[in-house]
C-alpha positions as CSV (number, residue, x, y, z in Angstrom):
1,X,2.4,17.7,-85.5
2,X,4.1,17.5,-88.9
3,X,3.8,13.9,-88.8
4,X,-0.1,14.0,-87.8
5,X,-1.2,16.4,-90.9
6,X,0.9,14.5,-93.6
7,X,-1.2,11.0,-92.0
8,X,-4.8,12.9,-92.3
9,X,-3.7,14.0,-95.6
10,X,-2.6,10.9,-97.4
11,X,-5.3,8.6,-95.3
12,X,-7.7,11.5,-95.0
13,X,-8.3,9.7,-91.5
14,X,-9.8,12.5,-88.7
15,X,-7.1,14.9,-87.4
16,X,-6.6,14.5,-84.1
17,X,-3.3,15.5,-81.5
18,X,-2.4,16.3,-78.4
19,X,0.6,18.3,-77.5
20,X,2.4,20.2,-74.8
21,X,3.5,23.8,-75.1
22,X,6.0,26.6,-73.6
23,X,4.7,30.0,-72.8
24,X,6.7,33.1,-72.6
25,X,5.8,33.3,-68.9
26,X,7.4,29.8,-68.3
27,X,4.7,28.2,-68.0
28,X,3.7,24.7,-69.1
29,X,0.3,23.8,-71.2
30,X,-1.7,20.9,-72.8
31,X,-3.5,21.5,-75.9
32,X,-5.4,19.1,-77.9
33,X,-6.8,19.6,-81.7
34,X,-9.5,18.0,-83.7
35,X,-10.2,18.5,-86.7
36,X,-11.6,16.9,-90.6
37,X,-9.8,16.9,-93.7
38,X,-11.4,18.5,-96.7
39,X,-10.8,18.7,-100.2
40,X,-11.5,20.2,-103.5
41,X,-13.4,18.1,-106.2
42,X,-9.9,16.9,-108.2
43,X,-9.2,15.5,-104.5
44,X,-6.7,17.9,-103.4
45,X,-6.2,18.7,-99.5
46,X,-7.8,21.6,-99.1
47,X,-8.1,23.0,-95.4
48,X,-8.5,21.3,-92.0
49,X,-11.9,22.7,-89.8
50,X,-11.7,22.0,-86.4
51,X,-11.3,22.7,-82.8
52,X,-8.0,23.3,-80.3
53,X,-9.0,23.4,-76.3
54,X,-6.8,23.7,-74.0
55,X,-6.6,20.5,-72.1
56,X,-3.9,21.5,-69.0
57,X,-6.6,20.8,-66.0
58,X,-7.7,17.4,-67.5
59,X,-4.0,16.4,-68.5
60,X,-2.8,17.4,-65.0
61,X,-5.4,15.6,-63.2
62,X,-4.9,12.4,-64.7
63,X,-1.5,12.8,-64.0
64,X,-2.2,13.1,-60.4
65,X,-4.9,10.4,-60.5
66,X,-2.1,8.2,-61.7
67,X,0.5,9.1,-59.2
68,X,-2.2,8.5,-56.4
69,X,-2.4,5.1,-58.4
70,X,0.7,4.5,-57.6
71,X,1.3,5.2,-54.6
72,X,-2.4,4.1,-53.4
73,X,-0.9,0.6,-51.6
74,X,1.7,2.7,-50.3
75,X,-0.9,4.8,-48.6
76,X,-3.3,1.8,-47.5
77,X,-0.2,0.5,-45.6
78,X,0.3,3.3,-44.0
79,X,-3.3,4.3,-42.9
80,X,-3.3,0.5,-41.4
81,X,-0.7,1.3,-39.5
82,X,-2.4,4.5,-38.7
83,X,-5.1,2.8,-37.8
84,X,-3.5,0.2,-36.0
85,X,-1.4,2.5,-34.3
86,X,-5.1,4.0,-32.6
87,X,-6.0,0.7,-32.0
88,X,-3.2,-0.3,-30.2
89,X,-3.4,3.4,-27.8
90,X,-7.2,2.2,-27.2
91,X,-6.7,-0.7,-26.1
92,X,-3.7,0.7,-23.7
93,X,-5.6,3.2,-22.4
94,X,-8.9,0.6,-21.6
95,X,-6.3,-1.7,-19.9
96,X,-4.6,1.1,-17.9
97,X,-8.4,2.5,-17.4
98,X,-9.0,-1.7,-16.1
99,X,-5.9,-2.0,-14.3
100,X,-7.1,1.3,-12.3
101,X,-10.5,-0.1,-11.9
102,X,-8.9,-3.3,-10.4
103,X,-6.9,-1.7,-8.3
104,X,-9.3,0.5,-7.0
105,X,-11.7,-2.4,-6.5
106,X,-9.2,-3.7,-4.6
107,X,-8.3,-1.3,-2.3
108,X,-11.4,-0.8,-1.5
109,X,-11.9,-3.9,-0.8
110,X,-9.1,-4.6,1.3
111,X,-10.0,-1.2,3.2
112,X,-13.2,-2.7,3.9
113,X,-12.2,-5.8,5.0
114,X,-9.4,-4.0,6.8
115,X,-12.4,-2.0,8.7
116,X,-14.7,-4.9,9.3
117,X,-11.2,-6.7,11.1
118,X,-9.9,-3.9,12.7
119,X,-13.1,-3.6,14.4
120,X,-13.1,-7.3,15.6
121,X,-9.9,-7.2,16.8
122,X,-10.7,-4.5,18.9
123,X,-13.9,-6.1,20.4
124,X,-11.8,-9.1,20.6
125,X,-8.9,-7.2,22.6
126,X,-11.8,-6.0,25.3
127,X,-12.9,-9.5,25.8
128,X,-9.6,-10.3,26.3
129,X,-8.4,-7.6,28.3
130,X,-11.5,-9.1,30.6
131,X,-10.6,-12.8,30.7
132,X,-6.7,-11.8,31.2
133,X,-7.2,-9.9,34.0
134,X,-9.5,-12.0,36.0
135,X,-7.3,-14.8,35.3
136,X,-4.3,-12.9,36.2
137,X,-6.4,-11.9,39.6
138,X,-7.4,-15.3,40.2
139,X,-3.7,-16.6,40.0
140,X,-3.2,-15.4,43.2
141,X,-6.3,-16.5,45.0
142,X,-5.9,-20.7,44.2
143,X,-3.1,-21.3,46.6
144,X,-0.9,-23.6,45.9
145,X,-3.8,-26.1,44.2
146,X,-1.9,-27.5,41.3
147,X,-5.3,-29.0,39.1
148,X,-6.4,-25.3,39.6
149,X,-3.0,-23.7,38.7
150,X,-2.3,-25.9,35.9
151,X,-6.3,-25.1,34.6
152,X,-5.3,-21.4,34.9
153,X,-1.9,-21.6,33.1
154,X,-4.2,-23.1,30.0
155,X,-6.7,-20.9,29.9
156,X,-3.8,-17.9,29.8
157,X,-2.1,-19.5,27.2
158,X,-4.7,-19.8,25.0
159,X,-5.8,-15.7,25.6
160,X,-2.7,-14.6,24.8
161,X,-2.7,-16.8,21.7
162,X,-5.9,-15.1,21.3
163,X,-4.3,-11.3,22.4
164,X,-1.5,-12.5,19.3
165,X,-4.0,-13.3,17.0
166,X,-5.6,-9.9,17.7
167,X,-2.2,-8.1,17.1
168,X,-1.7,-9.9,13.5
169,X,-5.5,-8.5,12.7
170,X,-4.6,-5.3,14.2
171,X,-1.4,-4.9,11.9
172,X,-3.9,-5.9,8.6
173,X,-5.9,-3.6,9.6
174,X,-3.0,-1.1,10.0
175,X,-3.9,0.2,14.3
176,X,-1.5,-2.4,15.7
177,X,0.5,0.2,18.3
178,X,3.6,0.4,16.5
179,X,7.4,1.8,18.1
180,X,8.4,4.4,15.3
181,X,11.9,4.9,15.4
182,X,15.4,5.1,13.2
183,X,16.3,1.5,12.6
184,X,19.8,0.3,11.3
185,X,18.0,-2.3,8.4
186,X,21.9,-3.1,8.0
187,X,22.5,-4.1,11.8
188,X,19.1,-5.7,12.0
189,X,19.4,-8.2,9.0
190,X,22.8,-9.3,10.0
191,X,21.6,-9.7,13.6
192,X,19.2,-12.2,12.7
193,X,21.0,-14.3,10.6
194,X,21.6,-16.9,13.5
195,X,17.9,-16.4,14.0
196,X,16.9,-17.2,10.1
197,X,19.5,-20.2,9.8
198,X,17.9,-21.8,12.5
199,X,14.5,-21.2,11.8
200,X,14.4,-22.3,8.2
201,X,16.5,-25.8,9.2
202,X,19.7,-26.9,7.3
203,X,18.3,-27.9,4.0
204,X,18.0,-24.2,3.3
205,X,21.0,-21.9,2.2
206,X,20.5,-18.5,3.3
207,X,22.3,-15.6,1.2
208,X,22.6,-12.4,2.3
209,X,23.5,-9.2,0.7
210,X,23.5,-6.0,2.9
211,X,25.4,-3.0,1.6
212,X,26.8,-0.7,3.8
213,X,26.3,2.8,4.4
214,X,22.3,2.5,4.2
215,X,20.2,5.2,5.6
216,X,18.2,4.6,8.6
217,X,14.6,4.0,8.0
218,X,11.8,5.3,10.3
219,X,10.1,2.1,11.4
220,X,9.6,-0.2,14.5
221,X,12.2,-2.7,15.0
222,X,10.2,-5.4,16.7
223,X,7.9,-5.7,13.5
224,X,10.2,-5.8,10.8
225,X,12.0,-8.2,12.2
226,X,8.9,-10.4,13.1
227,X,7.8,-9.3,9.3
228,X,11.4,-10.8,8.1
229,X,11.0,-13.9,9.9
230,X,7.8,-14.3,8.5
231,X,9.1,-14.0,5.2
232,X,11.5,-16.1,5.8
233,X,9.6,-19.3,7.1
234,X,6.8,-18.9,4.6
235,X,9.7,-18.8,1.9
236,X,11.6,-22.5,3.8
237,X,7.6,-23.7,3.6
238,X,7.7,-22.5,-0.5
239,X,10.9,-25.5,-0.5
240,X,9.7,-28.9,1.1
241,X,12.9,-30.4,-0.7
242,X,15.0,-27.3,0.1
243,X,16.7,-24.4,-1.6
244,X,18.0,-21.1,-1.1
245,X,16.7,-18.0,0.8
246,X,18.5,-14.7,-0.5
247,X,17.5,-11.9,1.5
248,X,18.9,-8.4,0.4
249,X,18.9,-4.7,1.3
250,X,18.9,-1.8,-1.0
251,X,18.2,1.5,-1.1
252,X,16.2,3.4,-4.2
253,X,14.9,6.9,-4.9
254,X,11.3,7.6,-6.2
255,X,11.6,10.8,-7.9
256,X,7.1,10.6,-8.8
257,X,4.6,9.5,-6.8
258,X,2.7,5.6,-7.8
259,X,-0.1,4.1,-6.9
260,X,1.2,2.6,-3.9
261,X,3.9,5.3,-2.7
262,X,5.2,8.6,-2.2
263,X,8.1,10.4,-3.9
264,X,11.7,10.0,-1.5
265,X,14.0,7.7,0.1
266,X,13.6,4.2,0.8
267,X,15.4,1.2,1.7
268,X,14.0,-2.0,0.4
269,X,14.0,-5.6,2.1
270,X,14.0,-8.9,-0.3
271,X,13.1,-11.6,0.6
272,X,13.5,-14.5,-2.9
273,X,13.2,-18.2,-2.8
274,X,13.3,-20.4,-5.4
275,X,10.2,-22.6,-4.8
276,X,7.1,-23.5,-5.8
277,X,5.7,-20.2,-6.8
278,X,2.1,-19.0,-7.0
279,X,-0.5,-18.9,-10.0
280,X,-1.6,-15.3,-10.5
281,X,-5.3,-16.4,-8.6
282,X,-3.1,-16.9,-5.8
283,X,-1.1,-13.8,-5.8
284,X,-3.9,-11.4,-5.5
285,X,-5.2,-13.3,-2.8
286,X,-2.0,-13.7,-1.2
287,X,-1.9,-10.5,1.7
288,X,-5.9,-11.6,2.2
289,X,-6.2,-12.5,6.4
290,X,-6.7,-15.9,7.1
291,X,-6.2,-16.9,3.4
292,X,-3.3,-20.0,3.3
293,X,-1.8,-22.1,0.7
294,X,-0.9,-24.3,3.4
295,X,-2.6,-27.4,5.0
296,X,-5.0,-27.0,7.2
297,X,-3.3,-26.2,11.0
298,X,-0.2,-25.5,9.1
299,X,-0.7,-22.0,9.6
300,X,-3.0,-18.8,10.0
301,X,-3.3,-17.2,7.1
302,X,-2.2,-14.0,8.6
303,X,1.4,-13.7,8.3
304,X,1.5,-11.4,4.9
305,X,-1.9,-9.7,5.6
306,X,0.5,-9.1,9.1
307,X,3.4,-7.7,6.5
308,X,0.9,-6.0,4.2
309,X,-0.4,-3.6,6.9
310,X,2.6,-3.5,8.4
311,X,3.6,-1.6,5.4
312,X,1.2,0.8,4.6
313,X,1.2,1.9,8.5
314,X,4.8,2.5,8.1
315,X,4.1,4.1,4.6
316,X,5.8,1.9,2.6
317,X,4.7,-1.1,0.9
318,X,5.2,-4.7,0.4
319,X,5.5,-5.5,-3.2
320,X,5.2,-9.8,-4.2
321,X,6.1,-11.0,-7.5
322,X,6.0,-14.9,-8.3
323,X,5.2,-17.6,-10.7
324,X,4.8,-20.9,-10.8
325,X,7.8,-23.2,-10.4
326,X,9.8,-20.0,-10.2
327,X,9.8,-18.8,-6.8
328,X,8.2,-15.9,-5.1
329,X,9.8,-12.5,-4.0
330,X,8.8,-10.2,-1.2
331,X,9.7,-6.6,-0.9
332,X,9.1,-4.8,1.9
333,X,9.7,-0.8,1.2
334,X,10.5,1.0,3.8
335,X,10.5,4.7,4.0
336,X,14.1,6.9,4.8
337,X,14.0,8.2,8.2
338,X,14.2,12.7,7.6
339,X,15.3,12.7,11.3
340,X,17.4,15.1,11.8
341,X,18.7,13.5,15.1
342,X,18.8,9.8,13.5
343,X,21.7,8.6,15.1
344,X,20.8,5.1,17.1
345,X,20.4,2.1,16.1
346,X,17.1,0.8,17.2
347,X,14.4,2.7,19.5
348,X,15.9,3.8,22.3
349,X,14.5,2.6,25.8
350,X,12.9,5.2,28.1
351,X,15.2,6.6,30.6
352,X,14.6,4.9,34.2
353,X,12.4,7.0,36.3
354,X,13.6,8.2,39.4
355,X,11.4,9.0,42.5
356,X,8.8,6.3,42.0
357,X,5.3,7.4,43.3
358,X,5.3,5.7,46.9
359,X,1.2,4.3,48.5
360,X,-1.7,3.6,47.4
361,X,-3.6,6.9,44.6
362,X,-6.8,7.6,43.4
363,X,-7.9,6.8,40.6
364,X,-11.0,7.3,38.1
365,X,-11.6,4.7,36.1
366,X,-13.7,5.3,32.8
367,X,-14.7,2.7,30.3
368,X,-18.3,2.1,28.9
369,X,-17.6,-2.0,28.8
370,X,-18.8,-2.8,32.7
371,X,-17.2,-6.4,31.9
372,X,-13.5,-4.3,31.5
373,X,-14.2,-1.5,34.2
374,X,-14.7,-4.1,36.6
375,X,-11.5,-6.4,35.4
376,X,-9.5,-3.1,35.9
377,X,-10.9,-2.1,38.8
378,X,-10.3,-5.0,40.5
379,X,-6.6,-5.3,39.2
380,X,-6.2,-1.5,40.6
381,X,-7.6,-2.1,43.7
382,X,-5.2,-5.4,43.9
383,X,-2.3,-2.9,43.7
384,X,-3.6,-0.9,46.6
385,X,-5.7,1.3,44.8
386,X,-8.6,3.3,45.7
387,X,-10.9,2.9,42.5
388,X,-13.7,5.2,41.5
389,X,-15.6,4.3,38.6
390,X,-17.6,5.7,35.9
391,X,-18.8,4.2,32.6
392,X,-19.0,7.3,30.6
393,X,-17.2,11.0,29.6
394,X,-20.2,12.9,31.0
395,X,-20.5,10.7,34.4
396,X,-16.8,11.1,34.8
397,X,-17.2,15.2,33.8
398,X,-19.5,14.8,36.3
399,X,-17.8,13.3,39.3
400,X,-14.9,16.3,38.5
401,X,-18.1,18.8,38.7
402,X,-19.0,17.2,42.2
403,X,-15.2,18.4,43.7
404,X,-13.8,15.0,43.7
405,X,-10.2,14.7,43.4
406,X,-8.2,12.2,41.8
407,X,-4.4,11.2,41.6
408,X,-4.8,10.0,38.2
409,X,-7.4,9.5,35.7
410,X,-7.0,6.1,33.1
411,X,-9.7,6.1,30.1
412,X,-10.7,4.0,27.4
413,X,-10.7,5.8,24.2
414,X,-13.3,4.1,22.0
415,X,-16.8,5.0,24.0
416,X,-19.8,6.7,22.8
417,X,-21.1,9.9,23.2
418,X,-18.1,11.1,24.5
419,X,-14.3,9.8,23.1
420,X,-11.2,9.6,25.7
421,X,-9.5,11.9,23.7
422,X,-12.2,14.2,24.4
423,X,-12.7,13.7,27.8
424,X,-8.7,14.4,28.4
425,X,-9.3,17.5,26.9
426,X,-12.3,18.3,29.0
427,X,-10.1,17.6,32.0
428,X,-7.1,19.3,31.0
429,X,-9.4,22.9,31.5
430,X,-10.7,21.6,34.4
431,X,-7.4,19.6,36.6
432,X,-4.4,21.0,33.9
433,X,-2.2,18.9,36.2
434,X,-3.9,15.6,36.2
435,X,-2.0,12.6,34.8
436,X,-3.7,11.0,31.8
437,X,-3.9,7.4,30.7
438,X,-5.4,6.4,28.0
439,X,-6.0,2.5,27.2
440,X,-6.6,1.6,23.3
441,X,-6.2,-1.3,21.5
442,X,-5.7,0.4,18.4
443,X,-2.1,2.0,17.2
444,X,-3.4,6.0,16.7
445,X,-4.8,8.4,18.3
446,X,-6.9,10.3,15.9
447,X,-5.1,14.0,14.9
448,X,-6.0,17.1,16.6
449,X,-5.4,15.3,20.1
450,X,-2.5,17.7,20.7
451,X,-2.5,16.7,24.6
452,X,0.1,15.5,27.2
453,X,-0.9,12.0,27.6
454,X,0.4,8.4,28.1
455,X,-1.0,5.4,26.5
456,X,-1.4,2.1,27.5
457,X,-2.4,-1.0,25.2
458,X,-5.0,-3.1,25.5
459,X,-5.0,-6.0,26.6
460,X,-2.4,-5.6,28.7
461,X,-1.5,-7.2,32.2
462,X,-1.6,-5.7,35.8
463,X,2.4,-5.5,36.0
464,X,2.1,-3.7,32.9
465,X,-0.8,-1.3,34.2
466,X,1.5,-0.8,37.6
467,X,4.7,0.3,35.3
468,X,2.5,2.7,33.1
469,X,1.1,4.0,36.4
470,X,4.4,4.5,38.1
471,X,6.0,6.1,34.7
472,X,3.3,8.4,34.5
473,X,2.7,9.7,37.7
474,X,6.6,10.2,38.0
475,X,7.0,11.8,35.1
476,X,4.2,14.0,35.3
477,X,4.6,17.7,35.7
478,X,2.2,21.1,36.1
479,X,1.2,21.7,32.4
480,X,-0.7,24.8,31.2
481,X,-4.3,24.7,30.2
């Protein structure tokens, strides 16, 4: 300050300063003074006139305008990452929102072609169950003609190539009539090894790794295994020049629910090979029925849509990862058996029955396809039989209105109007003793058919019906209403 008057009074250049000051409160302030020099007429320094304002809210926003200055890159960097840091959550969420849709697309597109399949199948099975037994019938009538026998034999062959093909559409479809029981995964993998080995041929090295002590799983026996072999061929098929195999057992917790399973216990099949791979085109496709990588008559395109509902009947799932040039793996999850009683193996066999029903029974026959009443009919009455059909629920309801009595009544399930399931339990009021057989070619019976009965799949032969006949009828016992 000193220094600014003696300037403006030997220049007699405008006062002008700006300082900081202390209050007696502590506080800091910013005062700036202007001000013009005057002087006397011998050109003395006379007085300064002026103006002091106190300048604090200017001085300390400059101050902070220059801080933000300085720091203003500092902040741009970090709103970009800000920014980028939304972006990036966006962008996750409309791919997870995608992936969902895709999914969901999917599923309801394999439900729908699992529908349209199932359906066929079981139309299929029918027409079989038809040509079977009137071939089976017809067998017996020929003699000892060769040309005719030989004619026969073909035409068999090729239904129950047909009945297979049926079962693999069945399983995609997921009402394939599966065995449920505890399975050793252990015991069955290492039981098939001879089976594998020879099956893949001996440019193929097949690895193994089952641990012991593995929980049981709740599955059927006969399926998995067909599922394994499956795997296992279409893995040798993966390696025209050969390779290895390695098929391995595990067991893993699920502690949340995903997409495609449940929270619990499971015990995990792998299947890996080290082949050619599949593009990611391919691999969505893969578990499609009748789609095939392989030439054409090389195979039927059903083998992992066989696998895929194989799974989700079982409530598991089978999981494929692959690329190409770098192999494919196949999981198969399979759920923990929570039997309490889980103590065998695989499914045990039904005790022998004792006391075989003896002569010829009667039977009512009801199935709304004339073509399969009269195929069964005819196979019944070949067994000694007496045979009374009807072609619906409400002409067989009828028939037990009427007084008739029957030995045993067998029913179709699937039939309009009226199901079989409904019909046994329109029965059971009326004849709570009656043995019940019901023929399906699906797996299920729909819930809420809490009822006593056996079942028998279609299509299925006339030794088979005669065992199921036999079983249930000596196994069948008063049962209340």
């Amino acid at each position: 300050m000193q220094a600014a008057v003696k300037a403006t009074i030997e220049t007699g250049a405008d006062y002008s300063i700006e300082y900081r000051t202390f209050w007696k409160d502590g506080s800091t302030h910013w005062a700036e003074v202007r001000a013009q020099l005057y002087k006397d007429r011998f050109g003395k320094a006379t007085k300064l006139v002026g103006v002091s304002a106190d300048v604090t809210s200017r001085v300390e926003a400059e101050e902070y305008q220059r801080q933000l200055n300085e720091t203003l890159e500092e902040r741009v960097a970090e709103r970009t990452r800000e920014l980028e840091q939304a972006h990036a959550a966006v962008m996750a969420e409309i791919n997870q929102r995608e992936r969902a849709e895709e999914q969901l697309r999917h599923a309801q597109k394999m439900d729908a072609i699992g529908q349209l399949t199932g359906g066929v199948a079981h139309d299929f099975n029918n027409l079989l169950m038809a040509v079977l037994g009137n071939l089976e019938l017809l067998r017996k009538y020929v003699g000892e003609d060769a040309k005719a026998l030989r004619l026969i034999d073909g035409a068999q062959q090729g239904a129950q190539r047909g009945a297979s093909l049926t079962q693999r559409l069945l399983a995609f479809s997921r009402k394939q009539d599966l065995r449920i029981d505890d399975v050793d995964m252990r015991a069955l993998v290492l039981g098939m090894e001879d089976l594998l080995r020879r099956s893949v041929g001996s440019t193929i090295v097949i690895r193994t790794v089952a641990p012991d002590n593995l929980p049981l799983v709740s599955a059927d026996a006969n399926q998995v295994e067909l599922a394994l072999l499956n795997l296992a061929v279409n893995a040798r098929d993966a390696m025209p020049e050969g390779g290895t195999i390695q098929i391995e057992l595990r067991q893993t917790d699920l502690t949340s629910s995903t997409v495609e399973l449940s929270p619990g216990g499971y015990v995990v099949l792998s299947v890996a090979d080290d082949g050619n791979g599949m593009s990611e085109e391919t691999l969505k496709k893969a578990v499609e029925p009748f789609f095939s990588t392989k030439e054409l008559g090389k195979g039927t395109g059903l083998g992992l849509s066989m696998i895929h509902g194989l799974a989700l009947q079982l409530r598991g799932h089978l999981n494929l990862a692959s690329s190409l040039g770098e192999g494919t793996t196949a999981e198969l999850w399979i759920p923990v058996s929570t039997s309490v009683m889980a103590e065998q193996v695989f499914p045990i066999s039904a005790p022998p029955t004792t006391g075989k029903p003896s002569g010829p029974k009667r039977i009512l026959l009801v199935d709304d396809d004339f073509l399969i009443a009269m195929s069964s009919a005819d196979m019944l009455m070949d067994l000694g039989h007496d045979v009374v059909e009807a072609h619906s629920g409400a002409e067989a309801l009828k028939l037990f209105g009427e007084g008739r009595d029957f030995d045993l009544l067998i029913t179709d399930y699937s039939m309009p109007g009226m199901t079989g399931g409904e019909l046994a339990k329109a029965v059971r009021t009326i004849a709570p003793n009656l043995p019940i057989l019901i023929a399906s070619g699906y797996s299920e019976l729909p819930p809420g058919l809490e009822l006593e009965v056996a079942r028998l799949g279609k299509p299925y032969s006339q030794d088979q019906l005669a065992q199921e006949i036999n079983k249930v009828l000596a196994s069948s016992r008063p049962i209340k209403p």
